[in-house]
N, C-alpha and C positions, 0 to 999 in steps of 0.2 A: 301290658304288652312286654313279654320278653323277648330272646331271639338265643339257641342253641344251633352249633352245630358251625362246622368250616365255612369257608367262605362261600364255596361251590354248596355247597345244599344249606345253607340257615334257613332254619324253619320257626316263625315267630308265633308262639302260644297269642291267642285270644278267645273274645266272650261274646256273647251276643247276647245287648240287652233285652231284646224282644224273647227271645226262647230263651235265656238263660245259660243256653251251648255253649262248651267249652271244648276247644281243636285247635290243631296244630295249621298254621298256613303259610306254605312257600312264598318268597318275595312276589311270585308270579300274580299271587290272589289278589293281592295289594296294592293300592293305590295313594301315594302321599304327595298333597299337594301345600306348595309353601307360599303364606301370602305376607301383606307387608305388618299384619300384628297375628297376635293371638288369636283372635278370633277368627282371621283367616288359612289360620295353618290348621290341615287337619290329615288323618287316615282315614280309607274307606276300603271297603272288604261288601263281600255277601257271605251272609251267611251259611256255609254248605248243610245246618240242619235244617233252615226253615223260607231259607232263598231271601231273607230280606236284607235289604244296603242300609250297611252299616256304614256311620259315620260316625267317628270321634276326635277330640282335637288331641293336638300333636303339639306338646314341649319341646326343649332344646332337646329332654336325651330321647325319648322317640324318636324324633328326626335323623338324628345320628347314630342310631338302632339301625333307622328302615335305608338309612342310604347307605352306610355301613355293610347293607345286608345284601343289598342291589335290587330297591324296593323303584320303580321306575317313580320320579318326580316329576311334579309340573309346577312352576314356580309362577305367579299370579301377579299381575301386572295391574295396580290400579291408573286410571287415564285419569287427573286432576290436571 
């Protein structure tokens, strides 16, 4: 996951594991949701070759890519 481009238009390169596509997608496409570990932070996208949701996890600098980028976030509350 990269991200090019001013603030007003960043467009983030990715892939998709299922068809192997590779395309540009506006913050808009995007989906990053932050949970309380690793396995709960992740991005999610569809794929515009082959229409499948994608899902993958999301590090520190992802995160700070896609919010960076003005990727809309949903921060994930566990109830213990």
């Amino acid at each position: 996951m990269t991200a090019r481009g001013s603030a007003a238009s960043v467009v983030f390169k990715a892939a998709c594991p299922e068809c192997r596509g590779r395309f540009e997608l506006a913050a808009g496409a995007l989906r990053l949701a932050i949970g309380a570990s690793d396995r709960t932070t992740f991005y999610s996208f569809t794929c515009p070759d082959c229409g499948t949701m994608v899902r993958k996890p999301a590090g520190e600098r992802i995160v700070e890519l896609l919010t960076g980028g003005g990727v809309r976030t949903l921060r994930l509350h566990s109830t213990v």
